[in-house]
KOLZA-666970 format. One record per residue: x, y, z of N, C-alpha, C, O in turn; residue in three letters. Coordinates in steps of 0.001 Angstrom, whole numbers, plus 500000, padded with zeros to 6 digits. Example, Ala and Ser with C-alpha at 12.3 -4.5 7.8 and 13.67 -1.06 7.14 Angstrom:
residues 2
513190494310507800512300495500507800513200496700507800514236496681508465Ala512850497750507080513670498940507140512900500030507870513409501138508039Ser
***
This chain:
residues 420
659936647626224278660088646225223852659148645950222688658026646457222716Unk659537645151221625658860644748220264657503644550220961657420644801222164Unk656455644122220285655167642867220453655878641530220476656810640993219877Unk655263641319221163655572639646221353654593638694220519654536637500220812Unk654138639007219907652947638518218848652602639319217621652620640548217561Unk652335638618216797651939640056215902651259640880216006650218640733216645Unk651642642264215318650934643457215749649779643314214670648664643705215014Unk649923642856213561648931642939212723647686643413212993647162644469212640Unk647191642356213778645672642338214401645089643925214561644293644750214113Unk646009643700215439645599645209216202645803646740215820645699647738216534Unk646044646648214812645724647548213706644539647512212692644342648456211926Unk643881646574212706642986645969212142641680645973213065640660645490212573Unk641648646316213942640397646218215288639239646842214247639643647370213211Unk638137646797214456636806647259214239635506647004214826635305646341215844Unk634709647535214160633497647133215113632443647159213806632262648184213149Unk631787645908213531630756645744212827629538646368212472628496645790212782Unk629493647365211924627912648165212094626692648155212411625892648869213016Unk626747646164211302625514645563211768625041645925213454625755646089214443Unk623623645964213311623451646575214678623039644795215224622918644685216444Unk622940644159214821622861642332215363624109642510216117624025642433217343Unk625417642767215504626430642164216024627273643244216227628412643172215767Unk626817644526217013627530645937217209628225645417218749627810644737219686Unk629536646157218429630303645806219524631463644856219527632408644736220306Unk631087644143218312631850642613217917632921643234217131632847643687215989Unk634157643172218102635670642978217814636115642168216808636185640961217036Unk636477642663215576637134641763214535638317641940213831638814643064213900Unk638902641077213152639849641307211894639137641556210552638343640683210203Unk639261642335209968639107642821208995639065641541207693640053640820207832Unk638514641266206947639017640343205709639757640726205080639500641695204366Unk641108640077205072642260640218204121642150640435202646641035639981202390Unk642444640679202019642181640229200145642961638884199833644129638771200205Unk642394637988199233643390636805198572644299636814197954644175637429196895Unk645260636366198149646156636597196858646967635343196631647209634475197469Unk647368635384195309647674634314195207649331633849195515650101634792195694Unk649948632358195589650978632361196490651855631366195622651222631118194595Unk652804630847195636653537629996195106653397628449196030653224628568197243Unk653471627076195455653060626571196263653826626121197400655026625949197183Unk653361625872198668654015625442199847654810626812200434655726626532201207Unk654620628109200209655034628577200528654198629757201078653388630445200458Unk654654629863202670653886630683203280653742632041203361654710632750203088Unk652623632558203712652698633830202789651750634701203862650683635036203347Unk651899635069205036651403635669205908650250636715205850650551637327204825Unk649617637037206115648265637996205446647484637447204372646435638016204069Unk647887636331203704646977635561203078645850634542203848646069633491204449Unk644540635259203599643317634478204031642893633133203571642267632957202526Unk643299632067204489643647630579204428641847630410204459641117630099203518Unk641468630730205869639795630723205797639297631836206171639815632583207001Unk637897632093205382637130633454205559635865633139206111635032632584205395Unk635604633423207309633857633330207632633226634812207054633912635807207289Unk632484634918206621631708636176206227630042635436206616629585634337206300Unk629604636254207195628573636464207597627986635057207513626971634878206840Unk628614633981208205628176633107208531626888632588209616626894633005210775Unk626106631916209268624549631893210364624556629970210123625006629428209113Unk624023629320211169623797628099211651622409628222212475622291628836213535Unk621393627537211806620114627546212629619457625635212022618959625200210984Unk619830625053213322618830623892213400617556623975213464616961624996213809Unk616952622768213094615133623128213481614986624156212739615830624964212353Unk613414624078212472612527625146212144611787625655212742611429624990213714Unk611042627188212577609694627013213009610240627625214499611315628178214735Unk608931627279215565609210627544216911610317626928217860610832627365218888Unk610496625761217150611484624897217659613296625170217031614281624432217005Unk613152625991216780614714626288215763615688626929216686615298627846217408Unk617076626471216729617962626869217623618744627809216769619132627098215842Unk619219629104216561620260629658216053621738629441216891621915630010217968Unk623186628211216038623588628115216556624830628949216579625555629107217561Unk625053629649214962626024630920215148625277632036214128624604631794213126Unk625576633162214642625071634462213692625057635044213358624386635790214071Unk625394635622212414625975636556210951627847636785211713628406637833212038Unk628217635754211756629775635543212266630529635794210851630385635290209738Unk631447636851211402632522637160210334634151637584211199634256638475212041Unk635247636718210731636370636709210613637210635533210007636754634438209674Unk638793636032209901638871635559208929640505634898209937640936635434210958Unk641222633428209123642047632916209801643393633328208044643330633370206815Unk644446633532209227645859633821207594646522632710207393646623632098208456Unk646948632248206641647856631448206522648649631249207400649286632253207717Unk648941630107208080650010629738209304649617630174210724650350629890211671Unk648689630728210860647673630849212145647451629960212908647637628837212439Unk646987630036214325646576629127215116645726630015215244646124631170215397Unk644068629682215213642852630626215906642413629442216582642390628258216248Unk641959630256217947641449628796218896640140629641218826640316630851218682Unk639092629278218891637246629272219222637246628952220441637340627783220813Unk637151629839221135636231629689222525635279630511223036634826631629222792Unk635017629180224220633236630043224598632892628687225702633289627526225791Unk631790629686226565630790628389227273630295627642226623630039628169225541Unk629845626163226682629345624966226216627640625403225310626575625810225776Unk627966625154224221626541625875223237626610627270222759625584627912222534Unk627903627797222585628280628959222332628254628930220201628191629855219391Unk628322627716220055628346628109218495629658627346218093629724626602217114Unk630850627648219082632326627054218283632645625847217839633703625718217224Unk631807624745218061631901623628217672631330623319216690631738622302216130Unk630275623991216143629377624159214825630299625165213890630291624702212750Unk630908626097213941631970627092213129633104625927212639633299625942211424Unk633714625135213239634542623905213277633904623527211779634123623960210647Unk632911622398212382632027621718212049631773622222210278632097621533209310Unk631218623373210234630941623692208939632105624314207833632011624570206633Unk633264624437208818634581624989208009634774623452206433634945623579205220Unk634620622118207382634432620902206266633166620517205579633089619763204609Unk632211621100206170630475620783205632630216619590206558629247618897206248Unk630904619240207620630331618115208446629213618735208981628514617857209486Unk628522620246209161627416620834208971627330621859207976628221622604207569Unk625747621762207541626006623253206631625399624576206764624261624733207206Unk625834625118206544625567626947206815624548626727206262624313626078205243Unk623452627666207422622623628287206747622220629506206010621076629676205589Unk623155630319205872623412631800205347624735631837205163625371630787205076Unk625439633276205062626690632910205298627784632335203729627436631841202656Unk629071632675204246630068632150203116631075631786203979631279632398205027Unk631916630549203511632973630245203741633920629837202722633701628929201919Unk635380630794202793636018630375201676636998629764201989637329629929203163Unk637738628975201280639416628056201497639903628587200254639399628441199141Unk640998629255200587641734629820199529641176630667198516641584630543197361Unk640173631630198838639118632261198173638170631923197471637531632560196633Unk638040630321198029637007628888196903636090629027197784636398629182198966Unk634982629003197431633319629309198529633490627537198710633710626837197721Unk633387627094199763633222625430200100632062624695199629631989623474199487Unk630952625761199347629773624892199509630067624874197488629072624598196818Unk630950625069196988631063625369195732632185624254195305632475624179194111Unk632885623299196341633776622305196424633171621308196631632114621352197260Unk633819619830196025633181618517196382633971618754197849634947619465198089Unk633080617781198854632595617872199758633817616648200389634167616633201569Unk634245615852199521634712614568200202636197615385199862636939615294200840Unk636670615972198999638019616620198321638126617317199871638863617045200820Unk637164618234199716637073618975200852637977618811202172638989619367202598Unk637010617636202679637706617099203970639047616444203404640035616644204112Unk639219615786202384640324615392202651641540616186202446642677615916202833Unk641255616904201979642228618340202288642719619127203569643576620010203619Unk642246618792204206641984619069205811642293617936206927641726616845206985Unk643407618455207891643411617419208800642368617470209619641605618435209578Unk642151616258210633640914616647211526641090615911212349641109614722212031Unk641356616399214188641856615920215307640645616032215964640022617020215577Unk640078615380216820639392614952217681639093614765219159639621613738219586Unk638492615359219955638660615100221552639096613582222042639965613344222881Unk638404612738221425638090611042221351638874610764220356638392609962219555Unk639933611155220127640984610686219238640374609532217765641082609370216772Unk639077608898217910639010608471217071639559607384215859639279607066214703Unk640663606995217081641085605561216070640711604203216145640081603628217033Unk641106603839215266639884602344214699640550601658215234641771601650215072Unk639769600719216203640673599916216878640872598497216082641966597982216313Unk640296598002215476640877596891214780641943597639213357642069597005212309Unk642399598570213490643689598822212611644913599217213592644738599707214707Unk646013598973213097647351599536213297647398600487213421646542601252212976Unk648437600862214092648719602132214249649367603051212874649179604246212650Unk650172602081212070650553602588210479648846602441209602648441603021208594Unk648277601590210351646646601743209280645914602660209452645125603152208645Unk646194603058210884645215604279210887645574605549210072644980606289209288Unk646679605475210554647990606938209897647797606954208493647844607982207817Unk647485605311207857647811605580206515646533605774205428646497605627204207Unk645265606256206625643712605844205894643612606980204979643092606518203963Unk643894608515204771644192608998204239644251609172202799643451609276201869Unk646291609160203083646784608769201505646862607465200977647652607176200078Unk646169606756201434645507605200200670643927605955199523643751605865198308Unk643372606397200224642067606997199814642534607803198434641871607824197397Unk644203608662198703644575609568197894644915608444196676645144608865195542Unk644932607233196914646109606432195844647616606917195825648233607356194856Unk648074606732197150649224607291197039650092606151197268649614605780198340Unk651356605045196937651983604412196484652363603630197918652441604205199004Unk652599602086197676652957601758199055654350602493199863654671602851200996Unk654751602465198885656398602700199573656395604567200295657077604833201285Unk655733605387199754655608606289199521654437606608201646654678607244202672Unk653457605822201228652822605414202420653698605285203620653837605845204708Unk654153604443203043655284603680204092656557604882205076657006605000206216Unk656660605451203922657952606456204340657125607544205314657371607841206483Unk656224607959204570655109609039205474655301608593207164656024609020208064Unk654228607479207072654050606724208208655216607329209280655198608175210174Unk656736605994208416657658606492209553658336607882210123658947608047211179Unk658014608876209030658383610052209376656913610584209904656277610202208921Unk656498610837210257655252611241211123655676610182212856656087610701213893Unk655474609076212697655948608669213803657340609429214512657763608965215571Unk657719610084214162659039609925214559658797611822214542659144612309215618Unk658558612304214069657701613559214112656814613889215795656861614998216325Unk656311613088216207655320613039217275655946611857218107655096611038218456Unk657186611587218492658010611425219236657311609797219442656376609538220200Unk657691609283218979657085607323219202657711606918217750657468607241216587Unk658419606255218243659459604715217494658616604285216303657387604289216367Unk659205603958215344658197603225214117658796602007214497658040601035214486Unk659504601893214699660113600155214937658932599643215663658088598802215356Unk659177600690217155658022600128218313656676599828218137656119598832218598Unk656028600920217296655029601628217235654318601304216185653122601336216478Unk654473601056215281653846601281213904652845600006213550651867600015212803Unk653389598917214314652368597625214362651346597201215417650546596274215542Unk651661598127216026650479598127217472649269598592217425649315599423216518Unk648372598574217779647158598710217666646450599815218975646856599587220115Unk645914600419218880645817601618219808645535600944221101646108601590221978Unk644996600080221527644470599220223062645728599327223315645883599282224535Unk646906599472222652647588599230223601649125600401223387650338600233223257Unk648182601578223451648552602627223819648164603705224614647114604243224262Unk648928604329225939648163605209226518647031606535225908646553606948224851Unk647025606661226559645761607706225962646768608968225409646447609326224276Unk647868609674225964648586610613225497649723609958223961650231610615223052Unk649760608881224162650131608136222722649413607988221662649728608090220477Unk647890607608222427647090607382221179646716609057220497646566609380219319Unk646641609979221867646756611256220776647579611903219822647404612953219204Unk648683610933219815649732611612219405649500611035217655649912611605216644Unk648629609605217748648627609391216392648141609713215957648564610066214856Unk646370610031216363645671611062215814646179612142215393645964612282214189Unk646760612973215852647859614288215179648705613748213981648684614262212863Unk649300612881214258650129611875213222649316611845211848649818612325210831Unk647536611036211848646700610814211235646439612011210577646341612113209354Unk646340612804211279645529614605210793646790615142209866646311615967209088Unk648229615001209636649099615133208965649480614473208477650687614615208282Unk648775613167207849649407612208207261649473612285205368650035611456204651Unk648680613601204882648559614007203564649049614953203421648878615468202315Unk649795615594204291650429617197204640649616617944204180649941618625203208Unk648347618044204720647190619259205034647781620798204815648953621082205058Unk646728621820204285647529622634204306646853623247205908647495624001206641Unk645983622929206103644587623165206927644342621965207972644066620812207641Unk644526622552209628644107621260210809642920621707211542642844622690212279Unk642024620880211254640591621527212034641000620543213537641253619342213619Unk640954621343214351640974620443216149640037620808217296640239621724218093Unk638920619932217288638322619955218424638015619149219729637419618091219930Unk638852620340220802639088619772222272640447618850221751640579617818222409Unk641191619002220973642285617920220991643159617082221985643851616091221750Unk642949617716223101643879617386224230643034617626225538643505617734226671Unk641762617689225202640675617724226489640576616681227083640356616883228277Unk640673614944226640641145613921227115642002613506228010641704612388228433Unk643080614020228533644091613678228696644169614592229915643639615664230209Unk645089613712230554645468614080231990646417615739232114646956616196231105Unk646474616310233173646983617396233144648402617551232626648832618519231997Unk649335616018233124650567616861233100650990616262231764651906616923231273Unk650515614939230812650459614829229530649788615842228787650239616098227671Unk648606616584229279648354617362228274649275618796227961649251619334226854Unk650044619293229053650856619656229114652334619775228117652908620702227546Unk652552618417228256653506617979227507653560617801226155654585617855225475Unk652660617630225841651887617169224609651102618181223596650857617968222409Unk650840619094224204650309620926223870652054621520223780652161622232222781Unk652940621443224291654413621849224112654806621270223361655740621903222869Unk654648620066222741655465619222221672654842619163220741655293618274220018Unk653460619947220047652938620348219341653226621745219265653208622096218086Unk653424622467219867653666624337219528655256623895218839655719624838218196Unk656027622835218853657188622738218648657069622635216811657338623314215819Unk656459621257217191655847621071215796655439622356214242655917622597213133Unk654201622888215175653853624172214295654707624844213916654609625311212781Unk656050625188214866656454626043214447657264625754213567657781626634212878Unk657561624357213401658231623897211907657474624054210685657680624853209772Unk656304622921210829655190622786210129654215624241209237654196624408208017Unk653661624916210042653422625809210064651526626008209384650960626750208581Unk651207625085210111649510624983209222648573625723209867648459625875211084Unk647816626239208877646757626972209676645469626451210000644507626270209254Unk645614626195211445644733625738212338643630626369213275643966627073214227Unk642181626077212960641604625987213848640956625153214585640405624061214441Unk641176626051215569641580624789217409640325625228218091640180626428218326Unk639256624228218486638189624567219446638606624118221109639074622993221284Unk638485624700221854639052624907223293637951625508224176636974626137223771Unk638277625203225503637014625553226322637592626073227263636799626723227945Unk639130626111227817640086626256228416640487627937228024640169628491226971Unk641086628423228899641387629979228612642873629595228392643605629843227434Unk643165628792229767644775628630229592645203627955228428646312628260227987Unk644439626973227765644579626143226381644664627580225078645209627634223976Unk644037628357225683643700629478224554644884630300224469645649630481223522Unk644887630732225570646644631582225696647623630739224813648102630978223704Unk647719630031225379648715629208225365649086628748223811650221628830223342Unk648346628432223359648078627988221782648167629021220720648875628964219715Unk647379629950221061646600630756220103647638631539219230648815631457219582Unk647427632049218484647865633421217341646665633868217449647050635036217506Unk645544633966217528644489634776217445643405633685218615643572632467218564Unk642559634165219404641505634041220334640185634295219498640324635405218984Unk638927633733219127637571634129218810636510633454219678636017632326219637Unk636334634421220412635710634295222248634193633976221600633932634984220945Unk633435633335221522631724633383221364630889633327222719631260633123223875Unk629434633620222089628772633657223043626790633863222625626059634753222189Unk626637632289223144624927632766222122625427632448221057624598633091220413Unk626208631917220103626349632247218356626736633023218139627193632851217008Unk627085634630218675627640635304218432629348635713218780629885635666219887Unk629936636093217552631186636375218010631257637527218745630414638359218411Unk631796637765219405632016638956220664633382639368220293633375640476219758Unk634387638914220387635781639610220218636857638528219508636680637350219818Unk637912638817218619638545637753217895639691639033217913639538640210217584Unk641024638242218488642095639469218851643099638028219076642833636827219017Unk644591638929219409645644638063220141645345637804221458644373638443221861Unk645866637072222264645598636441223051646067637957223977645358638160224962Unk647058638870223746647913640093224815646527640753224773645960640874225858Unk645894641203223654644564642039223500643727641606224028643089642453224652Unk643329640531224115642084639912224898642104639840226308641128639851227058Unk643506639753226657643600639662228554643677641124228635642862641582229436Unk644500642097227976644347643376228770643637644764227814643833645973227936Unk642834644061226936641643644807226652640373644187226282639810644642225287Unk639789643153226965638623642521227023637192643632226394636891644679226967Unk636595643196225354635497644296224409634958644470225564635170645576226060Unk634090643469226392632978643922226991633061642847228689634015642189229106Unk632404642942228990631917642352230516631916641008230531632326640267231424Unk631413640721229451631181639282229327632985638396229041633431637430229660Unk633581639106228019634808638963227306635904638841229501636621638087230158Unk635402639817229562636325640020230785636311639078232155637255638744232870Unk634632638715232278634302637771233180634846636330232692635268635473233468Unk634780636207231450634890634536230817636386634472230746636718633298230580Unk637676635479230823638859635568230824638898635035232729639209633969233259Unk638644635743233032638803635823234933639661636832235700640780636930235197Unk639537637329236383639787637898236941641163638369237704641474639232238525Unk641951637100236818643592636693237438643940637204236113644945636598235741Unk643545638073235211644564638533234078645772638282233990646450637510233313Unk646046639340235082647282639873235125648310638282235436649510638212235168Unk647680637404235900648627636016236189648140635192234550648870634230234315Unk647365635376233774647423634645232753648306635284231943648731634579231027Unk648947637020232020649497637125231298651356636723231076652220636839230207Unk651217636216232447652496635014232903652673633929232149653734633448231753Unk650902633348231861651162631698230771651326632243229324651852631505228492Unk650756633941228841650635633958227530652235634240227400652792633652226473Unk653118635170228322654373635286227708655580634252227821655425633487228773Unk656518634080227229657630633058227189659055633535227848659456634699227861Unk659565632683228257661023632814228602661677633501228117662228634467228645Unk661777633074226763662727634084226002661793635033225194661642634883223981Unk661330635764225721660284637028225374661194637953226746661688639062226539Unk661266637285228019661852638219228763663578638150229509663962638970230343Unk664292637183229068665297636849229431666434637551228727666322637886227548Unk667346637741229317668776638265229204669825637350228532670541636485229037Unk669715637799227186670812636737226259672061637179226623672911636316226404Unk672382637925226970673863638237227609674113638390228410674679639483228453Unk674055637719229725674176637762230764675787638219231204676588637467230649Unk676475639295232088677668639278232219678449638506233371679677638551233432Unk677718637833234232678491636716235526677979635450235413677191634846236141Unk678946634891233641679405633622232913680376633799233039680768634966233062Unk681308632680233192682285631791233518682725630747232867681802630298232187Unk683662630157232746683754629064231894684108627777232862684720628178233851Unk683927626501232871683955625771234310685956625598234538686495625180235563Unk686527625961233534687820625540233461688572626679234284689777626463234408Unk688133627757234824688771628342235014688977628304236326688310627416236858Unk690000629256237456690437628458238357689741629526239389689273630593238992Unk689724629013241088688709629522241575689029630538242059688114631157242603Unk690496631197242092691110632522242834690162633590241619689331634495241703Unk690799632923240636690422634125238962688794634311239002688250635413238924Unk688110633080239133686665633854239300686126634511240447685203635310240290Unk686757634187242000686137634750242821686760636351242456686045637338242627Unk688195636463241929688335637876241556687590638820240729687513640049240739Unk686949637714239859686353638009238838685029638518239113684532639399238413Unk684296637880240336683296637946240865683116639463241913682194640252241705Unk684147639679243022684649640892243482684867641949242580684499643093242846Unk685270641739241841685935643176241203684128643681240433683815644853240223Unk683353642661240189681690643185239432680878643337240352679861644012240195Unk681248642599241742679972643385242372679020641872241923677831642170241807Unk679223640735241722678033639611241585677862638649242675678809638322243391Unk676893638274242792676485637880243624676669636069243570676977635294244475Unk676342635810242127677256634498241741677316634126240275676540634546239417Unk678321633292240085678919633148238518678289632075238014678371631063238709Unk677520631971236741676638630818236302678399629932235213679450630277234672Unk677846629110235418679362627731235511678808627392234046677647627008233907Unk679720627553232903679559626963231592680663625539231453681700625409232104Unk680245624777230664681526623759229783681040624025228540680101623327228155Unk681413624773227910681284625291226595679965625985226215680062627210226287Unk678805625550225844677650626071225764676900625618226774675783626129226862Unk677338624398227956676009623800228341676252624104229721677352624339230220Unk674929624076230406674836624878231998675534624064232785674818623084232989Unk676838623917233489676875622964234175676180623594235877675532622719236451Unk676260624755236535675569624782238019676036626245238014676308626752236926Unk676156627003239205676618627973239729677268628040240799677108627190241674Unk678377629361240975679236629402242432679067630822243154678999631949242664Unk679032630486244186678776631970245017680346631993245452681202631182245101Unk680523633181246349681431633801246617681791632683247949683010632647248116Unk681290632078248597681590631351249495682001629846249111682810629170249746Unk681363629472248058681952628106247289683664628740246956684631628019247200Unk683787629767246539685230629845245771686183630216246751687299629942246310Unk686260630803248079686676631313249441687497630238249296686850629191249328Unk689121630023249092690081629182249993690485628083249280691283627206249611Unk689652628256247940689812627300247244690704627269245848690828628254245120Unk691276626037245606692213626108244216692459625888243467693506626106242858Unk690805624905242997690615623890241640690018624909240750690015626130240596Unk689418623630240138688746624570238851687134624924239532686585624327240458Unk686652626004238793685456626406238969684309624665238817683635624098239677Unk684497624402237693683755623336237587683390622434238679682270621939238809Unk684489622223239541684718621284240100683939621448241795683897620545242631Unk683390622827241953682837623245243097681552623758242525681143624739243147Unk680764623373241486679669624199241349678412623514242067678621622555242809Unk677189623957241874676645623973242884675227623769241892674782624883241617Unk674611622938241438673321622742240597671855623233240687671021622889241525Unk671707624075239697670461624544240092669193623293239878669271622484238953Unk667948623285240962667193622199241138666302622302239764665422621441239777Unk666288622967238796665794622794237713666154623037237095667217623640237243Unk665411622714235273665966623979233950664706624500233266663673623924232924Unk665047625573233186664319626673231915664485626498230755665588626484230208Unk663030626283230015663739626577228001663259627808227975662767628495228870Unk663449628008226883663730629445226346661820629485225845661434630473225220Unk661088628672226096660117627950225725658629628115226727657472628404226420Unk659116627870227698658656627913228896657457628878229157657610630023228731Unk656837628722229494655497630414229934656379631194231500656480630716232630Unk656767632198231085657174632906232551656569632525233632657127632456234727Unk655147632190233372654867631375235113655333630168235722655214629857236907Unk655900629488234762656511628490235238658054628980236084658596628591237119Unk658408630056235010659791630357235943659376631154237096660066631096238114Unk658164632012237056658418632215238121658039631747239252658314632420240246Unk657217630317239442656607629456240051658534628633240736658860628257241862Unk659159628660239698660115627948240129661072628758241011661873628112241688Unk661083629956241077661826630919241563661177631183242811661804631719243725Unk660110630890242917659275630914244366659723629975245265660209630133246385Unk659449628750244491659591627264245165661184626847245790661386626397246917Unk662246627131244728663518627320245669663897628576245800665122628697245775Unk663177629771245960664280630789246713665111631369245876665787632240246423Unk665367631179244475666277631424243551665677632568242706664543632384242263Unk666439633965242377665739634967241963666812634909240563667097636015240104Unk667299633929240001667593633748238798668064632597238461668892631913239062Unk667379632335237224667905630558236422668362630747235103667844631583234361Unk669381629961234736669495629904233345668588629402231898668245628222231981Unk668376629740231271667607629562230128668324628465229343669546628410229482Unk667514627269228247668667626437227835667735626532226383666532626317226528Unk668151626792225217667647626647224060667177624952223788667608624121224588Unk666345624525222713665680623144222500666822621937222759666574620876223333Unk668138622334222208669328621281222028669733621291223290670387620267223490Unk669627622264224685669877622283225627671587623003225693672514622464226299Unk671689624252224957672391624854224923671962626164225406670859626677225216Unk673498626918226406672459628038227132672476629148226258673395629480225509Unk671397629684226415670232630884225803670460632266226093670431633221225316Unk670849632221228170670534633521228293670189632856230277670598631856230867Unk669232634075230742669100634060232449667812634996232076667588635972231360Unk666940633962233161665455634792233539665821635589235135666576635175236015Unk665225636497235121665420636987236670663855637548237007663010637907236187Unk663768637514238218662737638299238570662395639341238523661199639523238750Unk663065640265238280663433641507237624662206641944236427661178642569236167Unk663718640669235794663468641034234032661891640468233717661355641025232759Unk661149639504234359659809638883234529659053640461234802658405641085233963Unk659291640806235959658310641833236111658431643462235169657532644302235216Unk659707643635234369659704644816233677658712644040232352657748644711231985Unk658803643486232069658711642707230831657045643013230850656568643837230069Unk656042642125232008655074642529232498654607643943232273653676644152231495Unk655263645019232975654959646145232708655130647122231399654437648070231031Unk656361646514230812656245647178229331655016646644228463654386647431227756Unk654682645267228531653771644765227751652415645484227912651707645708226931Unk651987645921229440651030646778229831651237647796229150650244648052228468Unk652197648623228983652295649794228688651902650495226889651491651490226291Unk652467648921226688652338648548224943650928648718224802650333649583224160Unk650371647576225635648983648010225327648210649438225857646992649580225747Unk648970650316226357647908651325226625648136652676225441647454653701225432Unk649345652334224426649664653110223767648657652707222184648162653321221239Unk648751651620222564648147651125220873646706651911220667646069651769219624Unk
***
């Protein structure tokens, strides 16, 4: 089976000489090159840490908060920073805009050293999402969105159009929405404008820290899925600070684990669960790998686009139960053209002389093609069902997860990694 992520990385593994930071798993620095604009260009180094160092205080009292840190994020990336609380990743964030500044160290944007950029251009070049979402409560919800490209001098009407397409982007009404004032929006709404806000100049670059640490489990949920939706239109290269492993899986194109200030390992999220650098890398993952590697893979990473016991609901119930006998299935998944309507076993169709449709039998949930395999297979536990249909975003069917195909999938991915 392919990688389910890019292989890039992992061709790229090394180990730093420096004897400070021996052991430390990295990506290699790309070379820059140059690109046409708006157009993405993969292996191009969006941001470069090179031997980056952060030390507050002086003297006896001086904290080193990251140290001689080097890797690098590509164009259209998601790298999430994680680590225990004082690990450094919130200061790496932090100084990517100069909201702190390096004390050693280089950081480039587009092969431009930052500390070599005005400082206000800087940030505003950059979206920037927030744990505390950060909106002004005596503005609108179009005022906040629009603080930005007002700053840019960018035209009312022009403002205006943004606004409503961003609203409507991050799933909330401009009709509804756009004159309200955050008090009186839930907390998973008001994050949604902040995201709104952080893309309201079309950034090429989203700095996010803890973005969705606020928020209740099953909004953050929802809301971490309707953003991976996003990206994958959008396509900005983001770094995401997270404290969460499952936030990390889940998100990531690349993982950069810290610890002390130091980077320890920066890999895909498949490399980091089933080749952890060191003890520390392996303890701070946990010990349920093998079940996180359920949230890192997707539905349609392991599902069967051609399933052969489909049916069409029109057809009549002698012809499919024949249809069903003569293969040896156990039961026929029920179409009306592309969309799932239920399934029939061999005992629904027994005696009967309508249409298939008309006796099917509904499965208690649906699968996207989207989904983290633990969810399907959480659902396959819960009713008893050792296969569901898959439904693409429009809710057209995809394909069938089985328990099966979950656990080969599992084991080839192991296997992938023991060859690399």
């Amino acid at each position: 089976m392919a990688s389910l992520r890019q292989k890039a990385s992992r061709e790229m593994i090394s180990e730093l000489p420096n004897e400070s930071t021996k052991g430390i798993h990295f990506t290699q620095p790309c070379d820059a090159l140059e690109r046409e604009p708006f157009a993405l260009n993969r292996g191009f180094c969006m941001i470069e840490y090179d031997s980056v160092t952060k030390v507050f205080g002086a003297g006896k009292t001086a904290v080193l908060a990251t140290d001689n840190v080097t890797f690098t994020i590509e164009e259209g990336e998601t790298a999430v920073f994680l680590g225990p609380s004082g690990c450094g990743k919130t200061t790496m964030l932090r100084m990517t805009n100069r909201l702190e500044i390096l004390t050693r160290g280089n950081i480039r944007v587009r092969d431009r050293d930052i500390m070599e950029m005005n400082a206000q251009e800087l940030r505003l070049a950059m979206g920037y999402v927030i744990q505390q979402i950060g909106l002004f409560p005596n503005k609108t919800i179009a005022g906040n969105i629009a603080i930005v490209p007002r700053m840019l001098n960018w035209d009312r009407k022009k403002i205006d159009e943004r606004i409503d397409e961003l609203l409507q982007m991050v799933k909330l009404e401009p009709d509804i929405y756009r004159n309200r004032y955050p008090v009186e929006l839930s907390g998973g709404q008001q994050q949604r404008v902040g995201v709104a806000r952080a893309l309201a100049a079309d950034p090429d670059i989203l700095l996010m820290d803890e973005p969705f640490g606020a928020i209740d489990p099953i909004n953050r949920d929802m809301i971490q899925d309707e953003f991976l939706k996003l990206q994958a239109q959008l396509k900005k290269t983001i770094a995401f600070v997270s404290h969460d492993i499952h936030e990390a899986i889940k998100m990531a194109d690349k993982i950069a684990i810290f610890n002390e200030g130091k980077l320890i390992q920066y890999d895909t999220p498949e490399v980091i669960l089933m080749r952890p650098a060191n003890k520390f890398v392996s303890d701070f993952v946990g010990a349920d790998r093998t079940l996180k590697v359920l949230g890192l893979l997707r539905v349609r990473d392991a599902m069967n686009p051609t399933p052969r016991n489909v049916i069409q609901g029109r057809v009549g119930a002698d012809e499919a139960l024949k249809f069903m006998e003569e293969n040896n299935f156990r039961h026929l998944l029920v179409l009306r053209e592309d969309k799932v309507l239920g399934y029939v076993t061999r005992k629904d169709l027994k005696y009967e002389q309508g249409r298939v449709e008309e006796l099917v039998e509904k499965f208690p949930e649906e699968l996207g093609h989207r989904d983290p395999l633990r969810e399907a297979l959480s659902a396959m536990l819960m009713h008893d069902i050792v296969s569901f249909p898959v439904t693409e975003d429009n809710g057209s069917f995809a394909g069938t997860i089985s328990y099966q195909r979950i656990q080969q999938s599992i084991l080839e991915l192991y296997a992938e990694s023991q060859d690399d």
